[in-house]
C-alpha positions, -999 to +999 in steps of 0.1 A: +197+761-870+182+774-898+140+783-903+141+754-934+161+728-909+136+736-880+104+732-902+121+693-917+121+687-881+088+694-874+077+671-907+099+641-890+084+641-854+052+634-871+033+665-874+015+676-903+017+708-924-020+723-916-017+758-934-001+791-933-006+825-928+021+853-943+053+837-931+038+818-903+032+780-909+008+760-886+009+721-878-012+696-866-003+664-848-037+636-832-056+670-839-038+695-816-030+727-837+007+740-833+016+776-821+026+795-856+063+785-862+076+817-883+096+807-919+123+826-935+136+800-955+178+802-955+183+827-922+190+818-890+166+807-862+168+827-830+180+800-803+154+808-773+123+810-799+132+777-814+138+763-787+103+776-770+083+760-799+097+731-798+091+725-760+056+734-769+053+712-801+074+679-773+101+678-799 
């Protein structure tokens, strides 16, 4: 999955774009603030990071 595919996903479970910091973009969701969820647009995601933030985000 790619870092632009990952971040839509984020968008469509309901969480908000908050801000961002270099390359890492922060969320909020019912006021919780995401762990920073790194963007580099086109490349590839690394699987077990993906899929730790998005354990930790419940999607």
């Amino acid at each position: 999955m790619k870092y632009s595919e990952f971040h839509r996903k984020i968008l469509a479970a309901g969480w908000k774009f908050s801000h961002a910091e270099g390359s890492h973009y922060f969320y909020t969701k019912n006021g919780k603030l995401s762990e920073p969820v790194p963007y580099h647009g086109a490349k590839e995601f690394p699987e077990p990071l993906r899929r730790k933030i998005a354990r930790a985000m419940g999607i």
